[in-house]
matplotlib code that plots the C-alpha trace (Angstrom):
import matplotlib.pyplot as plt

x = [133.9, 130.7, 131.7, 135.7, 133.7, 131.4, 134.3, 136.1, 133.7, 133.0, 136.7, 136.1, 133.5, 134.9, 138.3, 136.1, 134.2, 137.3, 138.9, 135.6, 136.1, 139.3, 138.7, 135.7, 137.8, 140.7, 138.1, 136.8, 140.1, 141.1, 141.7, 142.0, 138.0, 137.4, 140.7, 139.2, 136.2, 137.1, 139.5, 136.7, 134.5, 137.3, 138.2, 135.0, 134.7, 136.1, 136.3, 133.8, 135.2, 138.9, 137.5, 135.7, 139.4, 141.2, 138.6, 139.2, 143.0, 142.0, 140.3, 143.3, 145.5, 143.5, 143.5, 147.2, 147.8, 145.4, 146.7, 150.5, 149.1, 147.9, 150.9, 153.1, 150.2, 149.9, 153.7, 152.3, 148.8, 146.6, 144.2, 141.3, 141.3, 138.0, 140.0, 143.5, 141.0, 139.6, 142.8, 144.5, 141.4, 141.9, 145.8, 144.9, 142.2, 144.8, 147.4, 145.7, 144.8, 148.4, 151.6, 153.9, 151.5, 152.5, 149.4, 149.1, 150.6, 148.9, 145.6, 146.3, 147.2, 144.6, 142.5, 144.7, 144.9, 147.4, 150.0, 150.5, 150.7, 154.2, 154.9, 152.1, 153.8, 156.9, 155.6, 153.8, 157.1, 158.2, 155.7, 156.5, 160.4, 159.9, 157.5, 160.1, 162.8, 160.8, 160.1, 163.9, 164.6, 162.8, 163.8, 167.4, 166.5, 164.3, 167.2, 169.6, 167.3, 166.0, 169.5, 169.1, 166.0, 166.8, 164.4, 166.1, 164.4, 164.6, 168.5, 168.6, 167.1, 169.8, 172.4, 171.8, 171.4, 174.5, 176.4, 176.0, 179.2, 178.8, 182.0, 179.8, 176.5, 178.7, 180.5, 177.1, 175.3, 178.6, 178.3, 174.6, 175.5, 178.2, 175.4, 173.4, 175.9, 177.2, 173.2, 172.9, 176.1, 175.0, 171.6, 172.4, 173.2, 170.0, 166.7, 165.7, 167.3, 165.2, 161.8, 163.2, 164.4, 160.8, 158.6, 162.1, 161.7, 158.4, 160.9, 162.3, 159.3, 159.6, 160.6, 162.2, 159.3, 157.0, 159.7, 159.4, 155.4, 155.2, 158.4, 156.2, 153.1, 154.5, 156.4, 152.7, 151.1, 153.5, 153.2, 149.0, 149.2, 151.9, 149.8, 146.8, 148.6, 150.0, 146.6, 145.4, 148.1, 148.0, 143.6, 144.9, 147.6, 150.6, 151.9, 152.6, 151.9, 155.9, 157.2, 154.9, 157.2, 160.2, 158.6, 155.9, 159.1, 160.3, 157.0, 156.5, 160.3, 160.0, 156.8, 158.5, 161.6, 161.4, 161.8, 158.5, 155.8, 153.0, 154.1, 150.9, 148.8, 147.3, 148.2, 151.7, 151.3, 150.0, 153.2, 155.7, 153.6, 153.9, 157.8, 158.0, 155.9, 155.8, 157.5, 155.6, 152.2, 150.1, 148.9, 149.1, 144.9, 146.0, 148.5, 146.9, 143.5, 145.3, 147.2, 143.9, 142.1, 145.3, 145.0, 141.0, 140.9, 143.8, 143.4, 140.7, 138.0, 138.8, 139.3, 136.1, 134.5, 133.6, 131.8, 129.5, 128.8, 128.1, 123.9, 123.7, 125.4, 123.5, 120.0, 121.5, 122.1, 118.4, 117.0, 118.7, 117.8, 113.9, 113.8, 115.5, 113.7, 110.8, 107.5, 105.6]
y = [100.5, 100.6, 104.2, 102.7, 99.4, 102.1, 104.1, 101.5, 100.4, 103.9, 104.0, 100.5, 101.9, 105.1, 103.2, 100.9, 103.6, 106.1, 102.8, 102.4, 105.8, 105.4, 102.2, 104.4, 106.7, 104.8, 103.2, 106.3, 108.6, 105.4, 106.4, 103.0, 102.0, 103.2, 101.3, 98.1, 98.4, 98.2, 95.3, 93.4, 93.4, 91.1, 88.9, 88.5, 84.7, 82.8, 85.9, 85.3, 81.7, 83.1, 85.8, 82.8, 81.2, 84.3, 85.2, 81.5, 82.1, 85.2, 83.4, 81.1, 83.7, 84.9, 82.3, 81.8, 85.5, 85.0, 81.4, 82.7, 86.2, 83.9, 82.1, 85.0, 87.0, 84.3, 84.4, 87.3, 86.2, 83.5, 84.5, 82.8, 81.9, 84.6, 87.1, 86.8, 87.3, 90.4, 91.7, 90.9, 92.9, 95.9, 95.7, 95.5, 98.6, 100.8, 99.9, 100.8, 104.6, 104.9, 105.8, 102.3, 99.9, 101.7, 101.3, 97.5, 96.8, 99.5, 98.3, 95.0, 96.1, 98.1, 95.0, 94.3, 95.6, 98.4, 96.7, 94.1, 96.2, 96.9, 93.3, 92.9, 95.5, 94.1, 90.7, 92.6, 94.1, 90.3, 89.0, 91.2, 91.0, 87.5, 88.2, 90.5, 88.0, 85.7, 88.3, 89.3, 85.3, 85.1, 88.5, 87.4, 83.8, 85.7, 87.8, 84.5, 83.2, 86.1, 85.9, 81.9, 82.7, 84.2, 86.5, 90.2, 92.0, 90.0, 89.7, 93.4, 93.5, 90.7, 92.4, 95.9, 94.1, 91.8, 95.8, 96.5, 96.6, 93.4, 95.0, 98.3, 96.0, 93.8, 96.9, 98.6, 95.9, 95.5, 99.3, 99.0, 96.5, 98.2, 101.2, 99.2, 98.2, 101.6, 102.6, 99.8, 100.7, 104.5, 103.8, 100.4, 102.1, 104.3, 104.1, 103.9, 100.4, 98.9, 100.7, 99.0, 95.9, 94.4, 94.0, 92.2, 89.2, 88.3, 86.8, 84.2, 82.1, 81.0, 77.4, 76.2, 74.2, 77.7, 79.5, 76.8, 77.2, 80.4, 80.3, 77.3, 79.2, 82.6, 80.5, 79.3, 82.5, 83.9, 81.6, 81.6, 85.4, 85.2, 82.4, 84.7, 87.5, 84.4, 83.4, 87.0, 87.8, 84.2, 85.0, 88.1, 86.8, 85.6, 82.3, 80.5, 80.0, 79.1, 82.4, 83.8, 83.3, 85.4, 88.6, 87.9, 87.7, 90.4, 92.6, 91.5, 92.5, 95.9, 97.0, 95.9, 96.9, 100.3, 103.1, 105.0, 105.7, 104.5, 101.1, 99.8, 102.3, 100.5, 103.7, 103.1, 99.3, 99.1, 101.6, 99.0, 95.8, 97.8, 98.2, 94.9, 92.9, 95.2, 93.0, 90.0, 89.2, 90.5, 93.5, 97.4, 97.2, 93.0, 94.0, 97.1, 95.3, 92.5, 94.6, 96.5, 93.0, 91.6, 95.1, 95.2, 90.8, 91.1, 94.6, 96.9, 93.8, 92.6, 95.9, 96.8, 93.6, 94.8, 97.7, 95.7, 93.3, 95.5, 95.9, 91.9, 91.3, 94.5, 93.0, 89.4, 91.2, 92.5, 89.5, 87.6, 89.9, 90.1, 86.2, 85.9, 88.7, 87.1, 87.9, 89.8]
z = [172.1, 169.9, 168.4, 167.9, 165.7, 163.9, 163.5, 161.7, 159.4, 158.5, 157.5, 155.5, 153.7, 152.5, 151.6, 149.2, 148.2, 147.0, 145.6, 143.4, 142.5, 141.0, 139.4, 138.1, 137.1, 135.4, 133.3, 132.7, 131.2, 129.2, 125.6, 124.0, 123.9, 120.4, 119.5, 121.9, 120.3, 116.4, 117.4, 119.1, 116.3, 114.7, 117.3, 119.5, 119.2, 122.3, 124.5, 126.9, 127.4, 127.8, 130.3, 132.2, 132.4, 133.7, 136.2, 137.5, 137.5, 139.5, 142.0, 142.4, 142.8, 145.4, 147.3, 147.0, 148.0, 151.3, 152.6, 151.9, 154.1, 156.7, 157.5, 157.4, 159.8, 161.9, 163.4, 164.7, 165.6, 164.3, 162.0, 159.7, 156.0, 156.0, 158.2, 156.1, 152.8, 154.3, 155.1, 151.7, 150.4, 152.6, 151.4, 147.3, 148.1, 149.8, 147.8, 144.8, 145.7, 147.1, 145.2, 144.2, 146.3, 149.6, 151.2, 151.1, 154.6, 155.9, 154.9, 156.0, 159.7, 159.9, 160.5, 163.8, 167.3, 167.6, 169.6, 166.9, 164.0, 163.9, 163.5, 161.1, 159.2, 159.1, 157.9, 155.4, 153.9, 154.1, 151.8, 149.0, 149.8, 148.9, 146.5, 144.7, 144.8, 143.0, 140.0, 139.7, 139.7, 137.0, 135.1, 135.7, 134.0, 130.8, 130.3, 129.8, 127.9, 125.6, 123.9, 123.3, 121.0, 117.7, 118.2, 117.3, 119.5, 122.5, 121.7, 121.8, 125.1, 126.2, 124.9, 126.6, 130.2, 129.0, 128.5, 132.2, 134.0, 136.4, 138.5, 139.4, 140.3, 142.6, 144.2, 144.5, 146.5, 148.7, 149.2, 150.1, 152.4, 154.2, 154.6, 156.2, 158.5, 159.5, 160.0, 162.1, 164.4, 164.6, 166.2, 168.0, 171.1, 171.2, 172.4, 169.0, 168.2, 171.4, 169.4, 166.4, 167.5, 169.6, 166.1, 164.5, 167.4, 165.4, 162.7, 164.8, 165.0, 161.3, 160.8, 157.8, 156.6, 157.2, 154.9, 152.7, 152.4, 151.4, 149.5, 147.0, 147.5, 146.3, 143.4, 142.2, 142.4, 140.6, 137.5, 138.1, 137.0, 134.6, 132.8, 133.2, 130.7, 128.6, 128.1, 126.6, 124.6, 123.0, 122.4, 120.7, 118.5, 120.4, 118.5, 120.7, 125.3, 125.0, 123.4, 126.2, 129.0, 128.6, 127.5, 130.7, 132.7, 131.7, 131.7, 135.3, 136.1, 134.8, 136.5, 139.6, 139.7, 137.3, 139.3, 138.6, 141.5, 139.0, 137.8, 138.6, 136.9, 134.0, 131.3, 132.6, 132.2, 128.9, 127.7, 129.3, 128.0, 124.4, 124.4, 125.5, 123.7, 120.4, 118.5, 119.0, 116.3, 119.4, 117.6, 119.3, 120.7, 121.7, 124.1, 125.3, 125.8, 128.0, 130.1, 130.9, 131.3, 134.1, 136.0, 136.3, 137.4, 139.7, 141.0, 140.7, 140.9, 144.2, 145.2, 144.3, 145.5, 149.3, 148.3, 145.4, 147.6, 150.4, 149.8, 149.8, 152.8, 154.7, 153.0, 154.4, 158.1, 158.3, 157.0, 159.6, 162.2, 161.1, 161.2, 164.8, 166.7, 168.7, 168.4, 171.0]

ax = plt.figure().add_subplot(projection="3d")
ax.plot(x, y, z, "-o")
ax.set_aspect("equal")
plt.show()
């Protein structure tokens, strides 16, 4: 059992180590500094205070992100504020060094015993189903609204989602659904479907007003870190926090729902934040700078967090463990 714990925190610590790494890294191969740092000389005043502010929001966000994890683990098993924070952390690290997020549930049942992780798994894929719903509501509701402005560039946007054939996406998601279906019958009858079918029972223990809680708490977190990136981009020049929203929207529905494997890579970030928002009076450095500034605050620092704060809780442990042993 003692070689199984050591063997798991041996695991932690190389995860948080390979995620510094990268963060390391990222920061490293950026080519916008020079860029960052002629801008900054012009626009220094008020940073730190806006910084203070988004590191705030990211702490709320957190905190969203980890009580909205714990209800959703606990239909599974019940679970700690501290122990769904952990787990939310281990999810960010994985899902960071892993190709379009995919290692977030993984990290997050890692923290469980065996048996449960299947479920734990599967509530994991819930979260950001529900997650993803919310970001397409409100892509769905930009693009309405991005032809209401009289901005040119956010009609043209409007208008090449309004060109979309609304006959093909209705026949496309009835065809999905009817794949599903036949997928369903095929295995239904196999040993497969009872594998399949035991961590599925862990979604009948929702109640509606459990749905409802992490429906409003995923609503909130998502307008926390879309007021975040409002909040830069109006420091660097956006002229207004209400002509914020619908290009936010929309930034926040591309990264999600593009199909590329390194939407939340901050080079390919900052390229989609620039198309988007390249049209606004948030100059080219502006919108590059607060991309870079939402991925480091919401991502790479608390994935980064374990591992910097790993010597003050090890110096903590021994300090502890001088003070209690007994004197002889």
């Amino acid at each position: 059992m003692n070689k199984r714990i050591q063997g798991k925190k041996t695991l932690a610590i190389c995860i948080s180590i390979a995620t510094m790494l990268w963060v390391t890294y990222r920061m490293w191969t950026f080519t916008e500094w020079p860029a960052f740092s002629a801008f900054l000389q012009q626009s220094i005043s008020g940073l730190p205070e806006v910084l203070v502010l988004v590191f705030i929001l990211m702490l709320i966000n957190i905190g969203l992100e980890t009580r909205r994890w714990q209800l959703l683990a606990s239909q599974a098993v019940s679970v700690s504020f501290p122990q769904a924070l952990k787990q939310v952390i281990k999810g960010i690290q994985l899902g960071l060094i892993t190709p379009a997020r995919a290692g977030d549930p993984l990290g997050k049942a890692a923290c469980f015993a065996s048996k449960e992780r299947p479920r734990v798994i599967l509530l994991s894929f819930a979260g950001s189903f529900l997650q993803n719903v919310v970001i397409f509501a409100f892509t769905l509701l930009a693009i309405a609204l991005a032809g209401q402005t009289g901005d040119k560039y956010l009609d043209t946007i409007s208008d090449y989602y309004s060109s979309i054939d609304s006959s093909m996406v209705i026949y496309s998601f009835f065809f999905l659904i009817l794949v599903i279906v036949l997928l369903w019958k095929i295995i239904a009858g196999n040993r497969v479907y009872a594998i399949i079918k035991k961590p599925f029972k862990v979604f009948r223990k929702f109640s509606p007003a459990v749905i409802l809680h992490i429906g409003t708490l995923t609503l909130i977190r998502y307008l926390v870190f879309s007021f975040q990136f409002i909040i830069l981009l109006r420091f660097f020049g956006l002229p207004s926090t209400a002509s914020g929203f619908i290009p936010v929207f929309l930034f926040y529905g591309a990264i999600t729902f593009l199909p590329s494997f390194g939407a939340g890579e901050v080079g390919i970030r900052s390229a989609i934040a620039l198309f988007i928002f390249g049209e606004t009076a948030v100059t080219g450095p502006g919108i590059v700078l607060a991309t870079m500034l939402i991925w480091f605050f919401n991502i790479a620092l608390p994935a980064i967090t374990p591992l910097l704060t790993q010597p003050v809780r090890y110096s903590l442990t021994n300090l502890k463990s001088r003070y209690n042993r007994t004197p002889t």
